[in-house]
MARGU-169040 format. One record per residue: residue number from 0; residue in three letters; x, y, z of N, C-alpha, C in turn. Coordinates in steps of 0.02 Angstrom, whole numbers, padded with zeros to 5 digits, always signed. Layout:
<sites>
   num   residu      nc1      nc2      nc3     cac1     cac2     cac3      cc1      cc2      cc3
   NUM      ALA        X        Y        Z        X        Y        Z        X        Y        Z
...
</sites>
This chain:
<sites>
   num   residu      nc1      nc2      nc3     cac1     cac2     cac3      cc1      cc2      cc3
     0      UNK   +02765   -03078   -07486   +02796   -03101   -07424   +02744   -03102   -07368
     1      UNK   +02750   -03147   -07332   +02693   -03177   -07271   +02698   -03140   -07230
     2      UNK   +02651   -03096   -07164   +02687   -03074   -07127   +02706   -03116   -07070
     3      UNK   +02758   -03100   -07002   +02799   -03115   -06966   +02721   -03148   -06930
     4      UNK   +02737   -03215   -06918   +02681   -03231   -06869   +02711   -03255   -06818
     5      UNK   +02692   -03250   -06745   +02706   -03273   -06670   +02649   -03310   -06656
     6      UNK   +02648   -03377   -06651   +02583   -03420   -06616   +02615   -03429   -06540
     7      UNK   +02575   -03416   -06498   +02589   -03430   -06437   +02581   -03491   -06428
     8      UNK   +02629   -03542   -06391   +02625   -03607   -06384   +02571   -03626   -06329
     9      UNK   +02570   -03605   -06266   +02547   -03578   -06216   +02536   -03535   -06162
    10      UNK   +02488   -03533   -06124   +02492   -03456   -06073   +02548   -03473   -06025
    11      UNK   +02588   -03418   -06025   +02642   -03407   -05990   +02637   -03419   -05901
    12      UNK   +02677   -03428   -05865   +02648   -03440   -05798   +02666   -03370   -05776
    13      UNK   +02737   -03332   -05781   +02725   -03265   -05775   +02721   -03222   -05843
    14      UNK   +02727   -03146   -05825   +02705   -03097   -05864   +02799   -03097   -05899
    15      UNK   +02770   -03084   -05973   +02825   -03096   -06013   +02839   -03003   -06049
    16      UNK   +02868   -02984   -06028   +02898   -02922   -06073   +02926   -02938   -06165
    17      UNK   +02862   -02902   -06195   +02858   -02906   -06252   +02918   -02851   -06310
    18      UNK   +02923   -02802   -06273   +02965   -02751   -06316   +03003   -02746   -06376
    19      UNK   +03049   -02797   -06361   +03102   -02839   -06386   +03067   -02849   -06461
    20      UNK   +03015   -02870   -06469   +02984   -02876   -06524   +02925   -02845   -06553
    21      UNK   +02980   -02783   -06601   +02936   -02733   -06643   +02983   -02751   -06698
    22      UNK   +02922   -02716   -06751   +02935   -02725   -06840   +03009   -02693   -06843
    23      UNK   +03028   -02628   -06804   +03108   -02602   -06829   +03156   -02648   -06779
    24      UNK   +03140   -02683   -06732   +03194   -02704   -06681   +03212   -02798   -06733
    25      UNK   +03153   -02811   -06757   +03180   -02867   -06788   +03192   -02880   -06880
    26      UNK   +03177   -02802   -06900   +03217   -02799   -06971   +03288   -02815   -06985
    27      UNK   +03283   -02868   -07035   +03355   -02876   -07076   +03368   -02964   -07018
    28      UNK   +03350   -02975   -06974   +03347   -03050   -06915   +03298   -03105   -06946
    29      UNK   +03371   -03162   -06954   +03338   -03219   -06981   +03283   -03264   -06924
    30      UNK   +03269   -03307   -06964   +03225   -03329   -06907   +03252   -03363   -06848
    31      UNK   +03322   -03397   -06845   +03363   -03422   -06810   +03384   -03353   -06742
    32      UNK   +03391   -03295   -06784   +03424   -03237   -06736   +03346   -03225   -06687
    33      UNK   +03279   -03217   -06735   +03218   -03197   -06670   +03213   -03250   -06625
    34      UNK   +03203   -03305   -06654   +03199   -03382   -06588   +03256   -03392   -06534
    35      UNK   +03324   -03351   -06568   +03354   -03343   -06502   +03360   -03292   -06476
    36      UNK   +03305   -03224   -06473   +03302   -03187   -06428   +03273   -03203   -06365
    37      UNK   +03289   -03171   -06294   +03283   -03176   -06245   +03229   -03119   -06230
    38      UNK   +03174   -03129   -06188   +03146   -03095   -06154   +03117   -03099   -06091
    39      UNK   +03111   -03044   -06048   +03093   -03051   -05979   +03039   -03076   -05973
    40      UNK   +03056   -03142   -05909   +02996   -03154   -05850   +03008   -03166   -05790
    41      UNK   +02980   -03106   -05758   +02983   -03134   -05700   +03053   -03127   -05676
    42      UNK   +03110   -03136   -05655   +03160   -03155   -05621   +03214   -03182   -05663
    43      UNK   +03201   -03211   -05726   +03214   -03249   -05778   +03232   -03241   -05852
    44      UNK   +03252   -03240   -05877   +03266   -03262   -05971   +03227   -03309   -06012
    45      UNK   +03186   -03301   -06069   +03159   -03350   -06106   +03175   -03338   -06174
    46      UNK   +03185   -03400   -06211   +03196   -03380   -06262   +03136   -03375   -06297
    47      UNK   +03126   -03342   -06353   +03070   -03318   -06412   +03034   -03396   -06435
    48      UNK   +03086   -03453   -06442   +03079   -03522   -06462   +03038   -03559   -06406
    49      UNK   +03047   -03526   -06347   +03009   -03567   -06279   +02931   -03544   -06288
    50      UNK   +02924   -03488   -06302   +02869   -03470   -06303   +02819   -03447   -06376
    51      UNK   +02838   -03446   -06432   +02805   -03439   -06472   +02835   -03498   -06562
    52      UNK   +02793   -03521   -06590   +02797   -03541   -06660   +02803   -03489   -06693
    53      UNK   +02844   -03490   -06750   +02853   -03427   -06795   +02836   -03484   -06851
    54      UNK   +02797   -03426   -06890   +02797   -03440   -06975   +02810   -03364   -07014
    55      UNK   +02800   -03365   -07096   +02811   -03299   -07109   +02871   -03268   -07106
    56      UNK   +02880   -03219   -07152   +02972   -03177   -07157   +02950   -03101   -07137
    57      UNK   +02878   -03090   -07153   +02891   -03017   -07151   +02876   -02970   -07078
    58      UNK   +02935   -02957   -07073   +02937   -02910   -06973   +02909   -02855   -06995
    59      UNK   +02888   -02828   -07040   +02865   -02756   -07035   +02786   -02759   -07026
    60      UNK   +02753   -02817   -07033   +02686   -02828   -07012   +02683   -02886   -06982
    61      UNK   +02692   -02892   -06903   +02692   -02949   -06865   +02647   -02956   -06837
    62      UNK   +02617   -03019   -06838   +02541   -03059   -06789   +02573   -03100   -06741
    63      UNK   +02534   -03070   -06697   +02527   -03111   -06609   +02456   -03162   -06622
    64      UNK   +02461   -03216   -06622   +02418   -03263   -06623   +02423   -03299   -06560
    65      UNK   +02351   -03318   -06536   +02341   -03344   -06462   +02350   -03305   -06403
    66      UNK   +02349   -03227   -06420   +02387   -03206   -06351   +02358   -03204   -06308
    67      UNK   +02387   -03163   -06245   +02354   -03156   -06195   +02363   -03098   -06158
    68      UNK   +02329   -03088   -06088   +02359   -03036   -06032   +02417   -03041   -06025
    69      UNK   +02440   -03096   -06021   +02525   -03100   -05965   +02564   -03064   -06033
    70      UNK   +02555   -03053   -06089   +02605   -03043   -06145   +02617   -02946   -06128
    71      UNK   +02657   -02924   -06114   +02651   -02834   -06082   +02703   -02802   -06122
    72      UNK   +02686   -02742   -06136   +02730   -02689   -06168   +02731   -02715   -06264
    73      UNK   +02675   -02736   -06264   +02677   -02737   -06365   +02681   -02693   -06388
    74      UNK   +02726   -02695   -06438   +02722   -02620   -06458   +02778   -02567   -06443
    75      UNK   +02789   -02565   -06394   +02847   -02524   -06341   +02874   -02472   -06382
    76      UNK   +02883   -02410   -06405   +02931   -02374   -06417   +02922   -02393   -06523
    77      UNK   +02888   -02409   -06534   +02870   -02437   -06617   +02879   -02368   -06667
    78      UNK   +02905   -02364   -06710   +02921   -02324   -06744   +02887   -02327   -06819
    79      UNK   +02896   -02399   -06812   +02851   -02419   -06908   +02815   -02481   -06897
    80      UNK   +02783   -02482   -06970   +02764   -02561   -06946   +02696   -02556   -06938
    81      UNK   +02680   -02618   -06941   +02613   -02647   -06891   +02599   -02705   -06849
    82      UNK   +02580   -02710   -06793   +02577   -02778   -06756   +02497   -02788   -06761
    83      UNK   +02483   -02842   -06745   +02400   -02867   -06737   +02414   -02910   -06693
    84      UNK   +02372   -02906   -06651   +02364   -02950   -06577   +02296   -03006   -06584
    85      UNK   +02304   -03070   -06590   +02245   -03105   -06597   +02241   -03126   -06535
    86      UNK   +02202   -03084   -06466   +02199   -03106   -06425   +02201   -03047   -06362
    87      UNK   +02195   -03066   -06308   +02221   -03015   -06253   +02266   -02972   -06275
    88      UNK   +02279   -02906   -06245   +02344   -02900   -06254   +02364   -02870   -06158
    89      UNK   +02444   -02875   -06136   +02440   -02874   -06063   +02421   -02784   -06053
    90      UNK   +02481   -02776   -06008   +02495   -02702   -05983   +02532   -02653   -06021
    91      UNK   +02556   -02608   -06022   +02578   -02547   -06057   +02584   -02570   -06137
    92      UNK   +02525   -02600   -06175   +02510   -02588   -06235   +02534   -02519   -06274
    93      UNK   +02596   -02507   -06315   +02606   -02464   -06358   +02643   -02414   -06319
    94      UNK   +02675   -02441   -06282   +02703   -02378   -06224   +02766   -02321   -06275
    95      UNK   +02750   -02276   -06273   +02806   -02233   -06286   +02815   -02245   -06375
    96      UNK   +02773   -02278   -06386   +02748   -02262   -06489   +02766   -02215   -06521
    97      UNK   +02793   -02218   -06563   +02831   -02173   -06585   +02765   -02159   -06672
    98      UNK   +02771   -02222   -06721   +02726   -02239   -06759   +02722   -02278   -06771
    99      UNK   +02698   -02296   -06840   +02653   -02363   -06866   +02584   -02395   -06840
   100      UNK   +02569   -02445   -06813   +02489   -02455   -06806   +02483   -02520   -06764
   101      UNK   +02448   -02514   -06734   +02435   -02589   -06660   +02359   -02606   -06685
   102      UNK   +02338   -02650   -06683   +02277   -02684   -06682   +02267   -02747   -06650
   103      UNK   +02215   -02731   -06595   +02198   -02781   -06549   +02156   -02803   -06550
   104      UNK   +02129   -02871   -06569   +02069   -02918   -06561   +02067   -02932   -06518
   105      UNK   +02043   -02910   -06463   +02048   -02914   -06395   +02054   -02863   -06324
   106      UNK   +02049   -02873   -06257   +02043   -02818   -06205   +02122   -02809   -06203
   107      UNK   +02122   -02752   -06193   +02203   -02729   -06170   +02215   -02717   -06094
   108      UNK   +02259   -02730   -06065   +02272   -02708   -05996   +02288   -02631   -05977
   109      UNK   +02309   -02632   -05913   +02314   -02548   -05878   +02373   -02512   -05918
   110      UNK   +02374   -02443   -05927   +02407   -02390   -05979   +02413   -02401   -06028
   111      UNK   +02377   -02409   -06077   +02365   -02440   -06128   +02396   -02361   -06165
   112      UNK   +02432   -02355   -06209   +02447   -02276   -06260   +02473   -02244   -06203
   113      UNK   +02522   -02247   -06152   +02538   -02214   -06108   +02608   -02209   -06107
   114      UNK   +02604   -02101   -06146   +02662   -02103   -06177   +02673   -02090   -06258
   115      UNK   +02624   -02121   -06298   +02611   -02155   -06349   +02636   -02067   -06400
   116      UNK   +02657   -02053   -06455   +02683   -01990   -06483   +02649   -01973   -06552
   117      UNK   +02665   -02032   -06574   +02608   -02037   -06656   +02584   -02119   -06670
   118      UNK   +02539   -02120   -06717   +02516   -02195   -06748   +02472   -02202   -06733
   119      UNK   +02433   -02256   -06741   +02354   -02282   -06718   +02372   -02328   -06694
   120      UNK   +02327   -02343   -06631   +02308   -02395   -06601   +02241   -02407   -06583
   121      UNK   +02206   -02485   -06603   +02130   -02497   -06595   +02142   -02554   -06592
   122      UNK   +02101   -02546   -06538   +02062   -02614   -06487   +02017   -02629   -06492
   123      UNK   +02000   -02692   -06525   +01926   -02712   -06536   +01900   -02731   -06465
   124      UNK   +01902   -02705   -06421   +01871   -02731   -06353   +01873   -02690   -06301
   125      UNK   +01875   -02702   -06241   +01895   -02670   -06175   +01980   -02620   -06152
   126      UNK   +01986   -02573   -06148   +02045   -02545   -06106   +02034   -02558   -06037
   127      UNK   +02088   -02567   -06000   +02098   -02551   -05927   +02101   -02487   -05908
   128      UNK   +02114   -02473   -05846   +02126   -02410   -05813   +02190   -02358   -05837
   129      UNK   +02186   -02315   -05842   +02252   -02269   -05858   +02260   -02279   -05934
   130      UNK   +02214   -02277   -05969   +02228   -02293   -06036   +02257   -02209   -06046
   131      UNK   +02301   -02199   -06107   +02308   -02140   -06110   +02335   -02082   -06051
   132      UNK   +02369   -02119   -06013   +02381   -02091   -05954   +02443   -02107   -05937
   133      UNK   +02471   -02045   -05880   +02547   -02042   -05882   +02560   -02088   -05820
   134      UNK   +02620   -02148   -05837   +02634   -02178   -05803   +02678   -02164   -05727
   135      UNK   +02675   -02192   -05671   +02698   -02137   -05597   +02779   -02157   -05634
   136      UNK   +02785   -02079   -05604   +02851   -02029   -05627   +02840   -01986   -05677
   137      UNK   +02809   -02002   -05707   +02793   -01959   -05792   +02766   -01910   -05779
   138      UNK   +02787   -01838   -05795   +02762   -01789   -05807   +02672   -01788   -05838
   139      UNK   +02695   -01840   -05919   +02657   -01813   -05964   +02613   -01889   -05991
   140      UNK   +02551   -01898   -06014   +02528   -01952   -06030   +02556   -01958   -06075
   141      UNK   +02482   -01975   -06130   +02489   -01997   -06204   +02497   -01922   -06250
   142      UNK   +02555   -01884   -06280   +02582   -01845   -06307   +02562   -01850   -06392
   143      UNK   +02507   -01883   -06439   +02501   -01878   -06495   +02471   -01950   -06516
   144      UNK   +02452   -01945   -06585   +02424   -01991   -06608   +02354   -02019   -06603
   145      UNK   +02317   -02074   -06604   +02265   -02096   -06600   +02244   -02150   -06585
   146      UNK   +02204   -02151   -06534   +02188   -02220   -06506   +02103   -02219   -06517
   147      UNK   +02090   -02294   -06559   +02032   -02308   -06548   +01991   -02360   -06502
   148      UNK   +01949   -02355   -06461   +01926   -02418   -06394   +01860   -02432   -06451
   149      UNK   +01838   -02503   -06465   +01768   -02500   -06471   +01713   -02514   -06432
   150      UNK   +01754   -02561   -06371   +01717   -02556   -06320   +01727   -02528   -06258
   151      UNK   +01730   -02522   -06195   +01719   -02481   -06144   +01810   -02470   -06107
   152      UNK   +01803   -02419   -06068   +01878   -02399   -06040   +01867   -02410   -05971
   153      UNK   +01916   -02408   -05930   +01910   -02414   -05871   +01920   -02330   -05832
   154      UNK   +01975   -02330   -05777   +01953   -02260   -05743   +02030   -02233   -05766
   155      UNK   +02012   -02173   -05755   +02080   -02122   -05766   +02091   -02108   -05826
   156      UNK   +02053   -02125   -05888   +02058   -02103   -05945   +02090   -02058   -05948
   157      UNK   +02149   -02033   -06013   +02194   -01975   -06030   +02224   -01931   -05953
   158      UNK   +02230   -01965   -05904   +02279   -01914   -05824   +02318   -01894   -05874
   159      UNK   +02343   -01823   -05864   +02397   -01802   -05877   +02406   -01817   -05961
   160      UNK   +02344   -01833   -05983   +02354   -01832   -06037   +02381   -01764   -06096
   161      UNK   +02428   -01757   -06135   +02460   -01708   -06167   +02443   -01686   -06243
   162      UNK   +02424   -01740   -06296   +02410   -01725   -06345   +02374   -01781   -06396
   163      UNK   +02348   -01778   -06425   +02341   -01826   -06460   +02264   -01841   -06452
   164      UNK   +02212   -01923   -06480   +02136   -01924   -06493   +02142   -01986   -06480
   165      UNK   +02081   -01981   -06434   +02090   -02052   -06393   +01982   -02059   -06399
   166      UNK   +01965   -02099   -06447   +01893   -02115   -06471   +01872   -02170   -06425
   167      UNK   +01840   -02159   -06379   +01806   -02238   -06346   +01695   -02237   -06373
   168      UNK   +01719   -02286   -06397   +01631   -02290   -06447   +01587   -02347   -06364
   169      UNK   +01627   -02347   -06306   +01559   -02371   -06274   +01574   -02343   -06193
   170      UNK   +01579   -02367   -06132   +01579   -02332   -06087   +01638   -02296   -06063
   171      UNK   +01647   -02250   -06010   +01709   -02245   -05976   +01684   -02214   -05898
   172      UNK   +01767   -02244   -05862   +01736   -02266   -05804   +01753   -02193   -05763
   173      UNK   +01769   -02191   -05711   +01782   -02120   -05660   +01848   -02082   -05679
   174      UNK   +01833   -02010   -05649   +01886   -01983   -05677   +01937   -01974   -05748
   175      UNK   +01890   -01970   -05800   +01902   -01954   -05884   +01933   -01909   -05870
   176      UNK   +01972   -01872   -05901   +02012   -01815   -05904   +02040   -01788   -05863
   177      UNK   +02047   -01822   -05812   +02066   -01802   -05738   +02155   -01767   -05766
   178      UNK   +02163   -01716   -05746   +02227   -01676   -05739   +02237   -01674   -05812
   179      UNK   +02218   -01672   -05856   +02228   -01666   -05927   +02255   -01588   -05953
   180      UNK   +02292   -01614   -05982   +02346   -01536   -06005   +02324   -01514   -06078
   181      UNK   +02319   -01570   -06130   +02285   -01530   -06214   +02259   -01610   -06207
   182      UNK   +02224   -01590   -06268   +02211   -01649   -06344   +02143   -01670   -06325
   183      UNK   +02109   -01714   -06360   +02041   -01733   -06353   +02021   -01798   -06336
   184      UNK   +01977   -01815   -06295   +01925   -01877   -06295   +01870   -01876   -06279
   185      UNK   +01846   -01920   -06333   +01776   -01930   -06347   +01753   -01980   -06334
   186      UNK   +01684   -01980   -06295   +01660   -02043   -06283   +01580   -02053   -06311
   187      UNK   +01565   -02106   -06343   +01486   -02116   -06369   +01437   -02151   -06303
   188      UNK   +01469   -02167   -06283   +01436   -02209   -06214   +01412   -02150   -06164
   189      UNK   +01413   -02174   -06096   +01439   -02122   -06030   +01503   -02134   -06003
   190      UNK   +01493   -02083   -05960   +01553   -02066   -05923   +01545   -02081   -05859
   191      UNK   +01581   -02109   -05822   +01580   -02108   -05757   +01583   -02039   -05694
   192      UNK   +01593   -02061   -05627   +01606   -02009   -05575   +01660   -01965   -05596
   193      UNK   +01661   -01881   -05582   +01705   -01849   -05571   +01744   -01849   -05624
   194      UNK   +01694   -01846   -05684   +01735   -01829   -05751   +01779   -01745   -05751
   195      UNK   +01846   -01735   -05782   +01874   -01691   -05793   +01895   -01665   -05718
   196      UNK   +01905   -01699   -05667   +01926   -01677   -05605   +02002   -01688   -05614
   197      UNK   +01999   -01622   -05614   +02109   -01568   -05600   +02126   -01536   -05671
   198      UNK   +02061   -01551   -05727   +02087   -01532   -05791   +02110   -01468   -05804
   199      UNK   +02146   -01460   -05837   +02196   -01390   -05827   +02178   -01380   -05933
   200      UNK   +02185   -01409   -05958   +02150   -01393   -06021   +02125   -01418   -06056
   201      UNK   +02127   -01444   -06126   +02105   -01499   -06181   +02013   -01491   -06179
   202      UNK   +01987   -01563   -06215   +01941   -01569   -06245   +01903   -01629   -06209
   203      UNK   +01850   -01635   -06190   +01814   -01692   -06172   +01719   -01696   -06215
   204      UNK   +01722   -01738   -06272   +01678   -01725   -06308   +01618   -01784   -06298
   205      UNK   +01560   -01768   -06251   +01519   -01835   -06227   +01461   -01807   -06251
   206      UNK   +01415   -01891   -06252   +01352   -01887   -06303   +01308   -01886   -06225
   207      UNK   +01317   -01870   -06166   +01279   -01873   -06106   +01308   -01840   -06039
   208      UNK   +01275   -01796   -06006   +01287   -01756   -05944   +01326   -01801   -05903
   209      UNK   +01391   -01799   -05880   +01426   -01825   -05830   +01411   -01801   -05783
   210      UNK   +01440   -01831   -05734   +01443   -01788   -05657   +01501   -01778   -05644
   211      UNK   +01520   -01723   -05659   +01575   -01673   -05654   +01577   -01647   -05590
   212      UNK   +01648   -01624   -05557   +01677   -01574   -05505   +01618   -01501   -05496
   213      UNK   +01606   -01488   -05443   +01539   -01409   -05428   +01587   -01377   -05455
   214      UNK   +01658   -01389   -05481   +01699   -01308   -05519   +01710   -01327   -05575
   215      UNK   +01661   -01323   -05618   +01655   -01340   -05695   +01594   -01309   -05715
   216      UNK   +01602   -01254   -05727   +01531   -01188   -05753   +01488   -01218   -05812
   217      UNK   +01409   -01219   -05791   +01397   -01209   -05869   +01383   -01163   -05908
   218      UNK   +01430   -01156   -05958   +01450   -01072   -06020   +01364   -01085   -06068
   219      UNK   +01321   -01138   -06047   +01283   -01140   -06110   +01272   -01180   -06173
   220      UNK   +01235   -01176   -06213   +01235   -01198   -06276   +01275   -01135   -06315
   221      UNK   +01324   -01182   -06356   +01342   -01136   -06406   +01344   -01174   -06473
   222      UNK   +01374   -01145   -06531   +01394   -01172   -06589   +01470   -01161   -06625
   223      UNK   +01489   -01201   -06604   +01588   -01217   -06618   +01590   -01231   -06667
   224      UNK   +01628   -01196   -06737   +01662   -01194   -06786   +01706   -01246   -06797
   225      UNK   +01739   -01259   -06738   +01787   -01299   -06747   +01770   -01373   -06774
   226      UNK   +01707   -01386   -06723   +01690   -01455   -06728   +01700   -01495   -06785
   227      UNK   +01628   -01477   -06825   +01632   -01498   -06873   +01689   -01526   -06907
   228      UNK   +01757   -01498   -06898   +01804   -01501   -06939   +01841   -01557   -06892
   229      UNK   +01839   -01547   -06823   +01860   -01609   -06800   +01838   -01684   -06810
   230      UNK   +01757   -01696   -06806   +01740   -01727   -06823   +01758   -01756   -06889
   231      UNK   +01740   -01716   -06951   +01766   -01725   -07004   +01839   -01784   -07026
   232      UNK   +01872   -01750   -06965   +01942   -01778   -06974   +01952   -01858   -06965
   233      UNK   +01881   -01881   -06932   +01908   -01925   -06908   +01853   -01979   -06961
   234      UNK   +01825   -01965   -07033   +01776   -02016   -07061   +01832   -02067   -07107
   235      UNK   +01895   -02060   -07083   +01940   -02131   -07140   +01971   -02174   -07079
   236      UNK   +01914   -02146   -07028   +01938   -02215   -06980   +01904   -02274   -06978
   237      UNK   +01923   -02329   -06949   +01867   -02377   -06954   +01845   -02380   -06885
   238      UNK   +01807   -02362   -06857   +01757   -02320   -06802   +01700   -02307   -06827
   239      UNK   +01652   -02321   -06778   +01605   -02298   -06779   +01585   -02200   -06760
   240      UNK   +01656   -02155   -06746   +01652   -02109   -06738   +01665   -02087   -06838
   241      UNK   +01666   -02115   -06871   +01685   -02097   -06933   +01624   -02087   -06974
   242      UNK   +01566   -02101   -06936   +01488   -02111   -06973   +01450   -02060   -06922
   243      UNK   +01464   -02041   -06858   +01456   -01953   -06858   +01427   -01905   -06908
   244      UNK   +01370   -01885   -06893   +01362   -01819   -06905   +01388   -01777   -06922
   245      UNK   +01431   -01737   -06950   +01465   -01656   -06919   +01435   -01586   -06898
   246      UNK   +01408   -01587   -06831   +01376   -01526   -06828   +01399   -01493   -06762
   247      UNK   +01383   -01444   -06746   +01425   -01394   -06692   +01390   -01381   -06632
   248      UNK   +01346   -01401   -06611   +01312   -01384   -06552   +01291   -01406   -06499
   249      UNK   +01349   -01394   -06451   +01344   -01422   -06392   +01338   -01378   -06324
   250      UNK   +01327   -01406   -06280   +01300   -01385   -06210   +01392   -01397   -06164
   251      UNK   +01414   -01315   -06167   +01494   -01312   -06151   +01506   -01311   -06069
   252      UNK   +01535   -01343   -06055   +01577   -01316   -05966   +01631   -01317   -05971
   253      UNK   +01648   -01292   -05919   +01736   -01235   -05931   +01769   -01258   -05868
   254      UNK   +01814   -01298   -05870   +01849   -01283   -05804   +01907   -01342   -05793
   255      UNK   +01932   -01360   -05747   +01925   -01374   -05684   +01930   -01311   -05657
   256      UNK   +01909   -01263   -05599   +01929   -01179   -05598   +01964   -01207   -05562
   257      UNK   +01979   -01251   -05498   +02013   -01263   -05459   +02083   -01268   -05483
   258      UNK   +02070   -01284   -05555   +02157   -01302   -05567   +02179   -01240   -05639
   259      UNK   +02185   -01232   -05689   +02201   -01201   -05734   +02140   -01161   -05761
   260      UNK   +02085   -01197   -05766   +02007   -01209   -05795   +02003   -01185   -05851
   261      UNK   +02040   -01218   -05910   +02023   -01197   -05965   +02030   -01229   -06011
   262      UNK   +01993   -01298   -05972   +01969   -01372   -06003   +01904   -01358   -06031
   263      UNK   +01875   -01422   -06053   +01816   -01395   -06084   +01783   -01454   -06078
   264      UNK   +01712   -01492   -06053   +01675   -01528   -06075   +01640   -01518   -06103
   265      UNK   +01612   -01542   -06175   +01555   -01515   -06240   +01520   -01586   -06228
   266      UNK   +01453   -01583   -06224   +01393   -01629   -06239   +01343   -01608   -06276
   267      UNK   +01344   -01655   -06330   +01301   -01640   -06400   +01236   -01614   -06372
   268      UNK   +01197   -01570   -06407   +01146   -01565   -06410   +01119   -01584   -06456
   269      UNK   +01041   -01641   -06466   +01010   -01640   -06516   +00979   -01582   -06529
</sites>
C-alpha cells in the first residue's frame, strides 16, 4: 500500500492550520471523507480538495509534497505514524507529539517540538526561534522525545525546556537553554549570546566556549561516566551525532546561580 500523499496545488495566500491531518486523525477515511475536510485560514474554511492533490491509501505514513511556511501545526498532538514534509514546514511543527516520527526536507518555522512528549522529529535544514520551547502560557517546553536539526537553530533554544534530546549538528543562536528545567542539548556548531541564562537544571553539551551569564562557575575539567553512555545512545540515529566518539571529558560550569544553578554546560575537551 502507497503511502497517503498531499501535493500542494499552490502556496496558500494565508497560513493554513495543518492539525486536522495526522496518520491517527485520518485512519479508517476514504479519500472522498479527507478532500472534504475543512481546515483553518485565516478567518475562513478550506477544504483539503482546494488545497492539496491526494494520491496513495496509506494515512499511517503521509507525504506533504511542495510544501511550504504558510502550512503550521504538522504534526499537532501525533500519536503514531509518520509524516514527511517535502518542503518548508510553517510554525508549531509537532506541537504537543505524543509519537511516531516527522521528517522535514526543509527549514521549519518558530516552536518547532514545543510541547512535543515522545517520537522523533528531524529537519533536514534550519529551525526557527523557540524550537523546543514552551509556548506563552505554558508552564513547560518540549517534555520528551527527540529532535534532530542538521542545520542551524535560531534563539531560545529548549526555554523552559522539560525533558527530552534536542541534537542541532550546526549553529545556535542566543539564549540556548535559557530557563531550562531537565533534559539535554547538544550542539556541534556554536552557540550564541547568553547561553543557559535562568537555567534552573538539565544538560547543555557544546563542542566550543559560549558566552555564558558571570553566574555560571567554572567546576573544571572533569571525567563523566555518564557520557559516554549518553552519547552511545544516540549511534542508531541518522545524525551526524551518531558517528561521535564516546568519551567523558569535558570542561564543566554549573549554574544559572541566579536561578536554581544546577544546570550544567559541558564543553568537550580534546
Amino acid at each position: 500500500m502507497s503511502p497517503l500523499t498531499l501535493t500542494l496545488k499552490e502556496i496558500p495566500r494565508q497560513r493554513v492550520d495543518l492539525s486536522p491531518l495526522t496518520p491517527e486523525a485520518l485512519a479508517g477515511m476514504n479519500r472522498n471523507e479527507i478532500t472534504a475536510l475543512e481546515l483553518s485560514s485565516g478567518n475562513r474554511k478550506i477544504r483539503v480538495a482546494e488545497l492539496f492533490e491526494l494520491s496513495g491509501e496509506d494515512a499511517g505514513n503521509l507525504i506533504i509534497k511542495n510544501s511550504c511556511d504558510k502550512l503550521d501545526r504538522i504534526g499537532q498532538g501525533m500519536s503514531s505514524g509518520s509524516i514527511q514534509v517535502r518542503g518548508n514546514a510553517g510554525t508549531y511543527l509537532g506541537l504537543g507529539m505524543k509519537n511516531g516520527a516527522i521528517n522535514v526536507h526543509g527549514h521549519a518555522g518558530v516552536f518547532a517540538a514545543s510541547g512535543m512528549k515522545g517520537g522523533l522529529i528531524c529537519i533536514h535544514g534550519d529551525a526557527g526561534d523557540f524550537l523546543a520551547a514552551a509556548i506563552p502560557g505554558d508552564r513547560h517546553g518540549m517534555k520528551g522525545g527527540t529532535v534532530i536539526i542538521t542545520g542551524s537553530a535560531g534563539d531560545r533554544v529548549g526555554d523552559h525546556m522539560r525533558r527530552g534530546n534536542v541534537l542541532i549538528e550546526g549553529n545556535v543562536g542566543n539564549y540556548c537553554g535559557s530557563r531550562m528545567l531537565a533534559g539535554t542539548i547538544a550542539v556541534l556548531g556554536k552557540a550564541g549570546s547568553f547561553t543557559g541564562y535562568g537555567m534552573k537544571r538539565g544538560t547543555l553539551l557544546l563542542s566550543s566556549v559560549p558566552a555564558m551569564p558571570a553566574t555560571f562557575n567554572d567546576c573544571g575539567v572533569h571525567d563523566l561516566n555518564y557520557l559516554p553512555l549518553l552519547i552511545k545512545s544516540w549511534q542508531s540515529l541518522d545524525s551526524k551525532f551518531a558517528k561521535l566518539t564516546p568519551h567523558a571529558r569535558v570542561r564543566r560550569h554549573m549554574g544559572d546561580l541566579a536561578s536554581a544553578g544546577k544546570g550544567e554546560i559541558l564543553v568537550f575537551v580534546n
